[in-house]
C-alpha positions as a Markdown table, in Angstrom:
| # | Residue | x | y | z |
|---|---|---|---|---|
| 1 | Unk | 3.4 | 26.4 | 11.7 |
| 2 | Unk | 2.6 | 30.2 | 11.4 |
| 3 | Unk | 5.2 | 31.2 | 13.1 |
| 4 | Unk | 2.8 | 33.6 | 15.4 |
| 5 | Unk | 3.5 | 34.1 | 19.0 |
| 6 | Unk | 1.5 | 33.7 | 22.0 |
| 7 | Unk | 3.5 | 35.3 | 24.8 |
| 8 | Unk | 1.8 | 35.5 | 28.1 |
| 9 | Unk | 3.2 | 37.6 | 31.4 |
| 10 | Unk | 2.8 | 36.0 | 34.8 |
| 11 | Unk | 4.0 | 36.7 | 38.2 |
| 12 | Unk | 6.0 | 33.7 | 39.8 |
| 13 | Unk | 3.3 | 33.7 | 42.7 |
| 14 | Unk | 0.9 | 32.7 | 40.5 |
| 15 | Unk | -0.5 | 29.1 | 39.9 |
| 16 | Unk | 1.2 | 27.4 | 37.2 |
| 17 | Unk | -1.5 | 26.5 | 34.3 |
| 18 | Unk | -1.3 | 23.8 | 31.1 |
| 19 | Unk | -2.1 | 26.9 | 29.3 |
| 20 | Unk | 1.4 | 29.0 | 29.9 |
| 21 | Unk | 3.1 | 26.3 | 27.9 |
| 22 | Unk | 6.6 | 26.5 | 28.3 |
| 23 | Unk | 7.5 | 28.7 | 31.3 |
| 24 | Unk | 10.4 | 30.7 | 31.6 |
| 25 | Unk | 11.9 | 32.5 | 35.0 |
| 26 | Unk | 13.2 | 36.0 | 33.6 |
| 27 | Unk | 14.9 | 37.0 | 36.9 |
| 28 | Unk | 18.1 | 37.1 | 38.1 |
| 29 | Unk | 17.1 | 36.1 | 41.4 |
| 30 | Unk | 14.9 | 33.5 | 42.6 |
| 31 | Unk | 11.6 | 34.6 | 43.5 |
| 32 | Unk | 11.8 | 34.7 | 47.5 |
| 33 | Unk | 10.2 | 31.9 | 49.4 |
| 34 | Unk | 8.8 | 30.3 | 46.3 |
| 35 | Unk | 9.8 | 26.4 | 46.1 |
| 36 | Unk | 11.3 | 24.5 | 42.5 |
| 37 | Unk | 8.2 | 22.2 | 42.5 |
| 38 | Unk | 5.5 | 25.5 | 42.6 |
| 39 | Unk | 7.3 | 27.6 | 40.3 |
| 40 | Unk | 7.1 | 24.8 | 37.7 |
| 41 | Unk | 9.5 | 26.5 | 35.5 |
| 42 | Unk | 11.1 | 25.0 | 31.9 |
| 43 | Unk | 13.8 | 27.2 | 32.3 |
| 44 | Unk | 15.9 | 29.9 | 34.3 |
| 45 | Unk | 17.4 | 32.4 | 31.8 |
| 46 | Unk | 19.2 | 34.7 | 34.2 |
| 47 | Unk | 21.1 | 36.3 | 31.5 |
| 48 | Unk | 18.3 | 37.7 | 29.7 |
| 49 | Unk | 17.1 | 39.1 | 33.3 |
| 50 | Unk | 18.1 | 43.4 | 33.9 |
| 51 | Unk | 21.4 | 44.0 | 34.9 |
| 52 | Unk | 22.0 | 43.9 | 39.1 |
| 53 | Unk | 22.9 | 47.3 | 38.7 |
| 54 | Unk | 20.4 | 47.9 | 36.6 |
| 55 | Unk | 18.0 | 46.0 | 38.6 |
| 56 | Unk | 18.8 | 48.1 | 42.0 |
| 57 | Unk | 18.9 | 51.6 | 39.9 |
| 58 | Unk | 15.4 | 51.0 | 39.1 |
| 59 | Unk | 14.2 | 50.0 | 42.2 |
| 60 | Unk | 10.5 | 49.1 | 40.7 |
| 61 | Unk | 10.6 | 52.9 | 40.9 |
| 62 | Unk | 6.9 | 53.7 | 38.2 |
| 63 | Unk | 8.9 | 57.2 | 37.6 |
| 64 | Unk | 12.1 | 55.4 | 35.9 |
| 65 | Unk | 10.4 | 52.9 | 34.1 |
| 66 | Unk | 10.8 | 54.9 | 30.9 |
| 67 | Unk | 14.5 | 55.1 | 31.6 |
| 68 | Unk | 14.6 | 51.5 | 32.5 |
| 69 | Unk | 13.0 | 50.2 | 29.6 |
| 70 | Unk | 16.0 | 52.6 | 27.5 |
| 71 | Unk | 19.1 | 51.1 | 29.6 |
| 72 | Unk | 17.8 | 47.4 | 29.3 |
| 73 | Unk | 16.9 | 47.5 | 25.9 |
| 74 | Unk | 20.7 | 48.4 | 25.6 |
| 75 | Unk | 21.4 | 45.4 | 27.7 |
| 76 | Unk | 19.3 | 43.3 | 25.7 |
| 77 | Unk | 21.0 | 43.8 | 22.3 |
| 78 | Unk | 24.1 | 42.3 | 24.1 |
| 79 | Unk | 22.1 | 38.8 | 24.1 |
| 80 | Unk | 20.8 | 38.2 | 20.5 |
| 81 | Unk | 21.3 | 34.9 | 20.5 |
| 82 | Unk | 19.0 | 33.9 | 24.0 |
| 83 | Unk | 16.5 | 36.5 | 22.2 |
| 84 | Unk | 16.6 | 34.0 | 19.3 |
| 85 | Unk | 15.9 | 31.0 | 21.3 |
| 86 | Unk | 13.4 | 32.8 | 23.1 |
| 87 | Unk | 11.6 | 33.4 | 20.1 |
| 88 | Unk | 12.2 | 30.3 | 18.2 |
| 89 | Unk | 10.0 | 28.9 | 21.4 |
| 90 | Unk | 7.5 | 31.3 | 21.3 |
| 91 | Unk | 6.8 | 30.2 | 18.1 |
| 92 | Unk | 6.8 | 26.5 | 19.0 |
| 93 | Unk | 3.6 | 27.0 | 21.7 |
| 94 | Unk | 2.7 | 29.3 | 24.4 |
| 95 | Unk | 5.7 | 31.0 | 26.1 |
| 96 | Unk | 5.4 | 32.5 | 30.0 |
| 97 | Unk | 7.7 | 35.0 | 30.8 |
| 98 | Unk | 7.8 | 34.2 | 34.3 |
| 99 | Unk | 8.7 | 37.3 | 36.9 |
| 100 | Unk | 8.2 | 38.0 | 40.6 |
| 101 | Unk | 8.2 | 41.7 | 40.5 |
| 102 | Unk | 4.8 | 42.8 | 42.3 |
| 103 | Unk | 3.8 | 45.6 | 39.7 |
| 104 | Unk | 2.6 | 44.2 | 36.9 |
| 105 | Unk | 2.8 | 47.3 | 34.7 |
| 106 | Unk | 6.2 | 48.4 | 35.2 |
| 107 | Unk | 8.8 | 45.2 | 35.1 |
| 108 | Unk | 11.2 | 43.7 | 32.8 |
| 109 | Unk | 8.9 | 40.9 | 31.4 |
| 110 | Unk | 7.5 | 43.9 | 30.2 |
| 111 | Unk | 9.8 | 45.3 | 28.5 |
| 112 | Unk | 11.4 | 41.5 | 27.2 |
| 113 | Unk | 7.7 | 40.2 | 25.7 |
| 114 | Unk | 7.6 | 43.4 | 23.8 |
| 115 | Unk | 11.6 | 42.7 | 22.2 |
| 116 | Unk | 10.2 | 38.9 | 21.4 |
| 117 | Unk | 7.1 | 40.3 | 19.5 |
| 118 | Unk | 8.4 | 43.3 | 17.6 |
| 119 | Unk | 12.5 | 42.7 | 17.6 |
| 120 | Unk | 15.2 | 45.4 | 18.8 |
| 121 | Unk | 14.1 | 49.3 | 18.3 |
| 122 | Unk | 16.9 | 50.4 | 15.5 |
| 123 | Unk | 20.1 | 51.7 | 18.0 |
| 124 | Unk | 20.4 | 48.8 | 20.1 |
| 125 | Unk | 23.4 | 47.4 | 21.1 |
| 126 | Unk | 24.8 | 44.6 | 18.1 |
């Protein structure tokens, strides 16, 4: 094994494929009016998901992304060890972060794929 990564970003809404691999819900919430069976997710890890305050703060607001990404990198660093497992999957076969936010360029799966590939920036919470 390598040990390289192949981390792909979907939104729940979207068709599940063979080719996400293991799928992973990122979101505190379940995606609205989306069944178990559709979502075909592996796994629900809430805990790795923003805040709720966090989550309302932002508001999928493109302005406060910057900010957003700051505060939940903070949050992250709290959760080493699901980042582990995360990884230590990623690097098993394909991982889908799985998210139901509608802008794909300013979300948490964002934010959470980037932490998987590259680690904590230096100053994050231990």
């Amino acid at each position: 094994m390598s040990g390289a990564m192949e981390i792909r970003l979907k939104r729940a809404y979207e068709a599940a494929e063979p080719a996400d691999g293991y799928r992973v819900l990122i979101d505190r919430l379940w995606p609205r009016g989306l069944s178990r069976e559709r979502a075909a997710i592996d796994e629900w890890e809430k805990e790795l998901a923003p805040s709720t305050e966090l989550r309302q703060w932002f508001g999928h607001e493109p302005s406060r992304f910057p900010e957003f990404r700051r505060r939940y990198l903070e949050e992250l660093g709290e959760r080493r060890l699901l980042l582990a497992g995360l990884r230590r999957r990623a690097r098993e076969g394909p991982l889908t972060l799985v998210y139901a936010a509608r802008d794909t360029d300013h979300n948490d799966a964002i934010v959470l794929a980037e932490v998987l590939k590259r680690g904590l920036p230096r100053g994050a919470r231990s």
